[in-house]
C-alpha positions as CSV (number, residue, x, y, z in Angstrom):
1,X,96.0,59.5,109.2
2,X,93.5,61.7,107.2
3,X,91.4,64.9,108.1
4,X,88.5,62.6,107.9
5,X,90.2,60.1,110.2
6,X,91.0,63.1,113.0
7,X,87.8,64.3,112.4
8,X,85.7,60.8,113.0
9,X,88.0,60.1,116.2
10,X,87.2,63.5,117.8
11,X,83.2,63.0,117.2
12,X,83.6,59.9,119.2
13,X,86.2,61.2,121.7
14,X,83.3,64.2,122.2
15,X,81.0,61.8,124.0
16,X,80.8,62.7,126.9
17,X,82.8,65.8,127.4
18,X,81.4,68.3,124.7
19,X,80.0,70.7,127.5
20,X,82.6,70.8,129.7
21,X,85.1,71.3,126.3
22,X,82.7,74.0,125.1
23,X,82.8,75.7,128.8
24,X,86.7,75.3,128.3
25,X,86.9,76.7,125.0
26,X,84.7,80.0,126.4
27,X,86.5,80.6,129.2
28,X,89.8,80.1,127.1
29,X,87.9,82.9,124.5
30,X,87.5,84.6,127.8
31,X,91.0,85.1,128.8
32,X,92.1,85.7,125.1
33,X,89.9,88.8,124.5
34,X,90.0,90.3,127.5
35,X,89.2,94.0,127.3
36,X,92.4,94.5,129.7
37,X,95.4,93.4,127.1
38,X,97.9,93.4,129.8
39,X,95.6,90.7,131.3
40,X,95.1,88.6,127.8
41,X,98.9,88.8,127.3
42,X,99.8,87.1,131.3
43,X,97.1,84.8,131.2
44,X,96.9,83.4,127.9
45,X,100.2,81.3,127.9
46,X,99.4,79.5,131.0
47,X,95.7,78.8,130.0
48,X,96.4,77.7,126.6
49,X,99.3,75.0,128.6
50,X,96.1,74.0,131.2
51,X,93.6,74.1,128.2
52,X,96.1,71.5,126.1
53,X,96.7,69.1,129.0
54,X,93.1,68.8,129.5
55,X,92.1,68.2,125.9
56,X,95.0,65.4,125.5
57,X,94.1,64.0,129.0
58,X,90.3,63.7,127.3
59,X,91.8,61.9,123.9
60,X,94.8,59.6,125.8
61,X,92.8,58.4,128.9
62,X,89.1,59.0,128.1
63,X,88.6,61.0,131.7
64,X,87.6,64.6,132.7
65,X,90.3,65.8,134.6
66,X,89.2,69.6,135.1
67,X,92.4,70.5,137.7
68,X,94.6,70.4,135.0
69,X,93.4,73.4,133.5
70,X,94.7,75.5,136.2
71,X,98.3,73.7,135.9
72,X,99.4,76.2,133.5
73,X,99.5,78.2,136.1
74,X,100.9,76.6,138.9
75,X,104.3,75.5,137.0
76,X,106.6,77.4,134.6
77,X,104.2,80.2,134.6
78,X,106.5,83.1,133.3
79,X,108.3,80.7,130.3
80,X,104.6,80.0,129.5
81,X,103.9,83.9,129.4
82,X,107.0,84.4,127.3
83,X,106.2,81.7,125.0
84,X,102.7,82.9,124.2
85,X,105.0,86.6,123.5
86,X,107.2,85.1,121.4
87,X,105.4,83.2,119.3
88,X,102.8,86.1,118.8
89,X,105.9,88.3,118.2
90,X,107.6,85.7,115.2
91,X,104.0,85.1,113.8
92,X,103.6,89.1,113.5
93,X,107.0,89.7,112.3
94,X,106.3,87.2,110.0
95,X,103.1,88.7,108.6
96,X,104.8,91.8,107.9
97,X,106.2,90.0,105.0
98,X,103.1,89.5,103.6
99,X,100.4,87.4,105.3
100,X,100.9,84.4,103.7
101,X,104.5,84.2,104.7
102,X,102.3,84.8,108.9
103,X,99.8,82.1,108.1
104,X,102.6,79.4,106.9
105,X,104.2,80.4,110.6
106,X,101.3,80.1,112.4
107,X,101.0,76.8,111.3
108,X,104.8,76.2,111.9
109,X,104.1,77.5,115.8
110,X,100.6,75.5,116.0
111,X,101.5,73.0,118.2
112,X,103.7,75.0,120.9
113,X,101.3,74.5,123.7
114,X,101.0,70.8,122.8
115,X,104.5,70.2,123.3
116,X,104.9,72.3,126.4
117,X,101.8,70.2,127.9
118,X,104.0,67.4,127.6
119,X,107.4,68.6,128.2
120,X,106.4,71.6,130.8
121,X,110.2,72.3,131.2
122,X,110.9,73.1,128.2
123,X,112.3,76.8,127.5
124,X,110.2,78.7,125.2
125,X,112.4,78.8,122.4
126,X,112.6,75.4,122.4
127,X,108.8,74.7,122.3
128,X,108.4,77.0,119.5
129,X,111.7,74.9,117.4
130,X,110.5,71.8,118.3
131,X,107.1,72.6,117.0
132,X,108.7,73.7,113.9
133,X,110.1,70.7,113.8
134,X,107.5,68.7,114.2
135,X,105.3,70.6,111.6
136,X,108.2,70.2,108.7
137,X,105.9,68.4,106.0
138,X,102.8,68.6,108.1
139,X,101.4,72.4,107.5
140,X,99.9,71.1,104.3
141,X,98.1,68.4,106.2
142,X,97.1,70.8,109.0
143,X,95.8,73.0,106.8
144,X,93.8,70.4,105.4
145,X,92.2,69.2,108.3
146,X,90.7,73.2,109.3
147,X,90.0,73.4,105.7
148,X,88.0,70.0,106.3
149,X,85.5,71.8,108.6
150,X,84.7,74.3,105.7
151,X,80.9,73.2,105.5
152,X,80.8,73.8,109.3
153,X,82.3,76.9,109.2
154,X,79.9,78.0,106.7
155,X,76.8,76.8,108.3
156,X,78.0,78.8,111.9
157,X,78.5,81.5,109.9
158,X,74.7,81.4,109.0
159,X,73.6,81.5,112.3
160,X,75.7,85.3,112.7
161,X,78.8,83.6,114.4
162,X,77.2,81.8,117.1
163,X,77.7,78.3,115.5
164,X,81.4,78.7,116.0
165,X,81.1,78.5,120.0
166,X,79.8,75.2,119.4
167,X,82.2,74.0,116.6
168,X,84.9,74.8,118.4
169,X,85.4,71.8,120.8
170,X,84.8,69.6,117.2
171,X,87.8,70.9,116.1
172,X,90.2,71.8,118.8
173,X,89.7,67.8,119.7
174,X,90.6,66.9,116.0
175,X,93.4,69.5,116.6
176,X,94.8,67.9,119.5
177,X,94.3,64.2,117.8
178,X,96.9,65.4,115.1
179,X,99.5,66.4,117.6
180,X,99.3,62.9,119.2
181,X,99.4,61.6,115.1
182,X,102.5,63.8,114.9
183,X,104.1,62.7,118.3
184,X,103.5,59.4,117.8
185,X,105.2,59.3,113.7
186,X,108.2,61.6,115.0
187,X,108.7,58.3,118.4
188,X,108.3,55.8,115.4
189,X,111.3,57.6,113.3
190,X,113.5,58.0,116.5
């Protein structure tokens, strides 16, 4: 599939659930910038798990199934926690290289949560080298698909940042429409 092809499937797939997604995405924002780091750090793992389950729930079966976003929390909650550490840690490390070297990575680690959404017993290293994995030959195309949403991005951007709150459920759907591409091509080639 293409970027314009993830992008026309989420539109559709937002009928329906935009709000509650945009509620989701805030409240993910939420726990992300929390003033208290400490806080971020502990809680961002297991959302990010809850928040994934929720958005491929809304693209597999159609249905809003808000309990999931609390799952993250209920099961593996310290491998979650280390795998949001980790990952930050190897995209950092990374970027000291130089930040493309940080950005490539980041697209390397970008469907971690995905996976462990799936597979919620899966050890955190092997989240973040399945992911890997699964991205070898597919950071180009990733890239293309955020890169597709450039004339969005620019016309948030005109109305001082706020247009990004809404774009964001747009996009994280699209997102989560390439994992289920990429699971569905790497079942094929098994």
């Amino acid at each position: 599939m293409k970027s314009v092809d993830f992008r026309k499937k989420a539109w559709e797939q937002l009928r329906g659930f935009y709000w509650q997604l945009l509620v989701v995405g805030l409240l993910l924002a939420a726990i992300m910038g929390s003033t208290a780091a400490v806080i971020g750090i502990i809680l961002t793992g297991p959302a990010l798990v809850g928040v994934s389950r929720y958005r491929l729930i809304i693209i597999r079966e159609a249905r809003d199934d808000t309990n999931v976003l609390v799952s993250g929390f209920k099961d593996n909650v310290i491998d979650y926690i280390f795998t949001h550490i980790l990952r930050s840690i190897f995209v950092f490390l990374w970027t000291l290289l130089l930040i493309i070297p940080g950005i490539i990575k980041s697209f390397s680690y970008a469907m971690t949560f995905y996976i462990l959404a799936d597979n919620p017993d899966l050890k955190p290293t092997e989240a973040i080298q399945q992911s890997q994995e699964m991205m070898r030959g597919n950071k180009w195309r990733l890239f293309k698909l955020y890169f597709s949403f450039i004339g969005w991005y620019i016309l948030a951007a005109l109305t001082f940042g706020v247009g990004y709150i809404f774009l964001d459920p747009y996009v994280q759907l699209s997102v989560a429409n390439f994992y289920e591409d990429l699971k569905l091509n790497q079942t094929k080639l098994v």
